[in-house]
N, C-alpha and C positions, 0 to 999 in steps of 0.2 A: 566272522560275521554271524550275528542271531537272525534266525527265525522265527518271526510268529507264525503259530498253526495258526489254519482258513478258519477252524472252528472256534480260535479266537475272534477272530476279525467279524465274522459273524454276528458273536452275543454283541458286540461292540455296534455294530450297524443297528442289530435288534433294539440295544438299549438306544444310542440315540434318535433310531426311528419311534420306540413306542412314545421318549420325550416331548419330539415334533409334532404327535399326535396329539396328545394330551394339551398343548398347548392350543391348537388349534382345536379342539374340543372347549376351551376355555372362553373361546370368541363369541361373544353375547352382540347379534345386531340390532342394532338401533334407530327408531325413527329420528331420532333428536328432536328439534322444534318444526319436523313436517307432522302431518296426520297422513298418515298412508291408507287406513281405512278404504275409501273410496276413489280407485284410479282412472282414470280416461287417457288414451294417447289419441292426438290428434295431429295431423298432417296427411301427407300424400302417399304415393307410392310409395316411398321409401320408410314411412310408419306402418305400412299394409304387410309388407312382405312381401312385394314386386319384387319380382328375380326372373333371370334369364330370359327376360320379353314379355312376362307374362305373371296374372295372381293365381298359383294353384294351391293344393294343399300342405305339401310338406314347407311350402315356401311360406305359409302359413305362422303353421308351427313354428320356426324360426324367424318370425317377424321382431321389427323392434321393441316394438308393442309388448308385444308376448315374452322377450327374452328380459326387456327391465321390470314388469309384470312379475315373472316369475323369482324374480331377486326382490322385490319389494316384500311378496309374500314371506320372507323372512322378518320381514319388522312391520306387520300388522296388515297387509295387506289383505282382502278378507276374497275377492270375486274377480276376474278377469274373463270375459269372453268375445271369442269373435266371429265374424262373420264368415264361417268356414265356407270355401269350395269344397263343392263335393265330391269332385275326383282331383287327379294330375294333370289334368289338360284345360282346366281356366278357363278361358275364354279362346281358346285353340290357336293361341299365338307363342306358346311357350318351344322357348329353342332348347337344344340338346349337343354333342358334340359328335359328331362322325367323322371318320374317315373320308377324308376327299383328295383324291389324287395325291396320296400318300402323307396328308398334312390332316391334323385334327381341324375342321371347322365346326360351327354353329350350323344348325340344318334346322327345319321345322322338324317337334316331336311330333311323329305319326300318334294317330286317334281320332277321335269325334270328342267335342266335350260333352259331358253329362248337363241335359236341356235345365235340370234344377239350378246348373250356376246362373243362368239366365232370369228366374225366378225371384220374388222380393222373399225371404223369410224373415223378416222382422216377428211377424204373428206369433209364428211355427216355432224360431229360435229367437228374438230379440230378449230385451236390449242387449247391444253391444257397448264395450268399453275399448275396445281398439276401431277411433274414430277416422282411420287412418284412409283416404280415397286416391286410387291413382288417378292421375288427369287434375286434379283439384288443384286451382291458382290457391291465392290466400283469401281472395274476395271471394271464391265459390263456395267456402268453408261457411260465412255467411248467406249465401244467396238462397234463398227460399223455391224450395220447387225444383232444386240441381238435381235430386234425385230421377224427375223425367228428363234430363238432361244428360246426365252422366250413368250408365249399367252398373259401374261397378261399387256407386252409393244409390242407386237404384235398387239395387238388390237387400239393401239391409237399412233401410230409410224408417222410420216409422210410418210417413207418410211421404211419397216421393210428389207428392202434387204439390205440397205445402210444407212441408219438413224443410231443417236446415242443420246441419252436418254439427253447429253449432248449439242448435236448440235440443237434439238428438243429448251430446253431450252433458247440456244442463240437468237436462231430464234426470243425470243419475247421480246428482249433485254430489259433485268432485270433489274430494278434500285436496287431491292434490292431480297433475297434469304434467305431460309432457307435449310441447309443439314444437314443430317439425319443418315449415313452409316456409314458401317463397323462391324455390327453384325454379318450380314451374312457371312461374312469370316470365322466369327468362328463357327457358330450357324451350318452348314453345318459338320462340324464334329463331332461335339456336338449331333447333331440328329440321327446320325448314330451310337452312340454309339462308336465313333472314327473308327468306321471298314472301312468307305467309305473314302469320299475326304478328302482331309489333311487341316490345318486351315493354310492360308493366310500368308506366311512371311510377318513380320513386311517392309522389305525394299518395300515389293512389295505396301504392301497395304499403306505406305507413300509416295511414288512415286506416285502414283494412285491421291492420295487427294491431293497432292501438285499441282498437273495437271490441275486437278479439280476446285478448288479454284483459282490458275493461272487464267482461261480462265473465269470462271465468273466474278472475280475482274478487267480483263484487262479493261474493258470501266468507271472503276469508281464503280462498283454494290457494294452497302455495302450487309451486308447480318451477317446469324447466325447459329452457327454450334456446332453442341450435339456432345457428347459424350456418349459413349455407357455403358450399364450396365451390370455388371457378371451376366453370364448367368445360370449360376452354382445355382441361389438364386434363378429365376423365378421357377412357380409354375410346368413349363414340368419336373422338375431335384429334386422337392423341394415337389412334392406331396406325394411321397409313399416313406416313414421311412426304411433305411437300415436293420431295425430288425421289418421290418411289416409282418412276420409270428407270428399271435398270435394262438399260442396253449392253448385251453382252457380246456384242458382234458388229464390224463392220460394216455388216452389208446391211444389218437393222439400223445404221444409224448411217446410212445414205439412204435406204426407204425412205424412212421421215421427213428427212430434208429434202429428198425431194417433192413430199406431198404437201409440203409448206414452202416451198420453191416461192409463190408468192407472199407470204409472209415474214420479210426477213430478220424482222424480231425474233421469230422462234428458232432455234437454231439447237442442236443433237451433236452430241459427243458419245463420247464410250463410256462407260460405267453409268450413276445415276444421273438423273435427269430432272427438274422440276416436269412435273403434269402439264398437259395445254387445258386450258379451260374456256368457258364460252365468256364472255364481260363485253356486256353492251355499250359502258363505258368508254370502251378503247377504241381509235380510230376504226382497227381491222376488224372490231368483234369477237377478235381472239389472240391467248396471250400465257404466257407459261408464269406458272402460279409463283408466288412471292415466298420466301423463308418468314415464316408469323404465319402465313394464311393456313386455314386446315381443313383437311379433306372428311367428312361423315362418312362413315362409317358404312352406310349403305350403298356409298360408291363402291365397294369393293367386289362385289359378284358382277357388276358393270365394268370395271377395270380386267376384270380376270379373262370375261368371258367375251367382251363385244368392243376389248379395246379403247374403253372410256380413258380421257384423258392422254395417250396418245394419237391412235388415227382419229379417233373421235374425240372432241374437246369435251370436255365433262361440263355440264350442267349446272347453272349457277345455285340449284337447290342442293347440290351433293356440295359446296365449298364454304368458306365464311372468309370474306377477304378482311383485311387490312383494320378497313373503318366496322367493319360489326364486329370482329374479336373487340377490338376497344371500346364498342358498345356495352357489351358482354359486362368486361372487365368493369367498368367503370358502374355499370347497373349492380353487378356484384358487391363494389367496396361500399358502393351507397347502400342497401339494403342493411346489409352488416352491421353500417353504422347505427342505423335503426336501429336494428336488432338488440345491440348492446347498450346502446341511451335506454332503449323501453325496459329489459330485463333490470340495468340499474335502478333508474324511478322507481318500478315495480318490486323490487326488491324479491325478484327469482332469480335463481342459477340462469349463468349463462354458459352452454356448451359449446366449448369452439371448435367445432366438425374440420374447419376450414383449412386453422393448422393442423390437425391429426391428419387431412388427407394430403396436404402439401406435404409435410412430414413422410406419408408412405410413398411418395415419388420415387426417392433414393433410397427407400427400403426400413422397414419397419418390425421386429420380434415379435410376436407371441406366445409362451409356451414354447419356445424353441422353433417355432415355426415362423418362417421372413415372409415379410407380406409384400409388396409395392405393386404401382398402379399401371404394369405391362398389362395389355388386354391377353386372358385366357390364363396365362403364367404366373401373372402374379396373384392371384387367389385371390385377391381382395375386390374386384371388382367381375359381375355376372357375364354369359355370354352376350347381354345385348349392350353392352360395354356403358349403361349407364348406370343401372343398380346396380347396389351391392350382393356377393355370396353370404350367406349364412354365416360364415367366419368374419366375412365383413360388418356386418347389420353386429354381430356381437362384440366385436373390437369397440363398435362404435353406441353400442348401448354402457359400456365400461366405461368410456366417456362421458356418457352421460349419468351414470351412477356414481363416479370422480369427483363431479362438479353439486351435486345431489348433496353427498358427502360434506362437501370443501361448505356448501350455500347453507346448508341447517343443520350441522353440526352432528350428522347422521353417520351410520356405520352399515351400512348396505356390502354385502357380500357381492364382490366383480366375481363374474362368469370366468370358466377356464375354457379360453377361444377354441382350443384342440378339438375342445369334445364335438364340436358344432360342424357339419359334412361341407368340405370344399366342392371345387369342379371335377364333375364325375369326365373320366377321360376313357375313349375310346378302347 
């Protein structure tokens, strides 16, 4: 048998490393038929850099905004800026992960926010080019004066009495765009466990985007526009199992039954269990929750700590039965549809978010790294189980530099997902 020496093998990796390099040194990007010059992103939270419950600074910096921004600047993109938080504590809702009775959870991060995020700097730092507001339906993108309305386009408004998120955007006449919305339409009822605001008519919220898109494209603006994902599958809806009462004991599971002695619908076994829940609906007033139905995500310090769901029936705001999931659903496929009639006519990229995130359910690569949408585990989705991590928002900005790409004939350089900080763990 021959041996090659290591210090063969070596020059051998050298040469075809320095070849790899040279090649990809050779890679000229290209606008194609967009104008990249002048960019605006526009959308909600999920265009801002909303992560882990909250908008702070480094969450910022890895916004979607900022991370296709920052790849655009390879083929002519000339200015991007945003409406920076001034510290890591936002608006002092941002979660973190700790240690709790031997299990990493989400906790409030301790701090005070710094009183300037509260503050309009439009004057001091505007214009901005990432239009991106959390809370923002797709009509409030339009609606004049949202900024006294809303803190977090309040803060970077030109004028928060009279300004509109929309008119903002014109002001720095866009050659080209990315939008973002339409979650929130539904996402608002969906949080509430369907008890509060009602989810968005379809007419309303295509009228809305039609408007929308109107007034960007009127000067020529190319641009690219997502489409939205069942919200039903992210981890706020998808973390805690319809029968995540596990009884592991006999004598826990003659407690129960006798504390429901009169209710003989409900009934306790060993192992798991559907939840009890409150439903006005039901002759008793109370009823053990359905396989389809799902439990929020803010049930869960409730369930842990005060017995929600078993001795006490959970709250028809922590659940989404039957008929609102298929509310959800069905709001969902309609919007979509929208979505991609207007992007066709208009003749912009259409990014479909929708499969990519269905897609990471059963698990998805990046640079070597699996992503899928387990709340905390699977890296792709933050600790308030609705927005995305950093690795998320850039998975999903490649997506949208994909279809960028594929729609004008462009050569935009995709991000390398690795580089971008997952969930920091305890």
């Amino acid at each position: 048998m021959k041996y090659i020496k290591l210090n063969t093998i070596f020059f051998i990796a050298v040469l075809i490393l320095a070849g790899c390099e040279a090649e990809i040194d050779q890679y000229t990007p290209d606008s194609g038929e967009a104008d990249l010059s002048s960019y605006v992103a526009i959308g909600n939270s999920l265009t801002a850099g909303y992560t882990d419950g909250d908008l702070f600074r480094s969450g910022q910096e890895n916004s979607l905004g900022m991370i296709i921004a920052g790849q655009l600047m390879h083929a002519g993109l000339e200015n991007f800026k945003q409406p920076m938080m001034k510290d890591e504590n936002g608006f002092g809702n941002r979660l973190v992960l700790a240690q709790v009775d031997g299990s990493p959870l989400p906790v409030p991060r301790p701090g005070t926010p710094d009183p300037g995020n509260f503050e309009n700097i439009f004057q001091q730092e505007g214009p901005f080019h990432n239009m991106g507001v959390p809370g923002a339906k797709t009509s409030h993108l339009l609606f004049e004066g949202y900024g006294s309305l809303n803190p977090y386009y309040g803060r970077f408004a030109s004028d928060p009495v009279s300004g509109s998120v929309i008119k903002d955007a014109l002001a720095l006449q866009p050659s080209f765009f990315t939008l973002w919305t339409g979650s929130n339409d539904i996402l608002g009822f969906a949080l509430g466990g369907g008890e509060g605001e009602g989810i968005t008519p379809t007419e309303e919220f295509s009228a809305a985007l039609q408007t929308i898109v109107a007034q960007l494209t009127a000067n020529g603006a190319r641009g690219a526009v997502a489409n939205i994902a069942d919200i039903t599958r992210i981890p706020f809806f998808s973390a805690i199992p319809y029968d995540a009462l596990a009884l592991m004991s006999q004598g826990q599971v003659d407690m129960l039954n006798a504390g429901y002695a009169e209710a003989p619908h409900i009934e306790f076994s060993f192992g798991r269990n559907p939840i009890v829940v409150a439903d006005q609906s039901h002759p008793a007033g109370i009823r053990q929750i359905e396989r389809g139905e799902l439990v929020l995500l803010t049930a869960m310090q409730g369930m842990t700590a005060n017995g929600w769901g078993s001795s006490v029936p959970l709250a028809p705001e922590y659940y989404l039965n039957l008929e609102q999931v298929s509310m959800i659903k069905e709001s969902t496929g309609d919007y979509n549809s929208v979505i991609e009639q207007l992007t066709g006519s208009a003749g912009l990229a259409h990014v479909d978010v929708a499969s990519l995130l269905r897609a990471a359910e059963t698990g998805i690569y990046f640079d070597a790294i699996a992503f899928n949408t387990q709340f905390v585990s699977g890296g792709l989705f933050s600790l308030d189980g609705v927005h995305l991590t950093a690795r998320g928002y850039a998975i999903v900005a490649n997506e949208f530099i994909a279809e960028i790409n594929r729609a004008y004939n462009a050569s935009i350089p995709k991000v390398a997902v690795g580089n971008f900080p997952g969930i920091v763990f305890p």
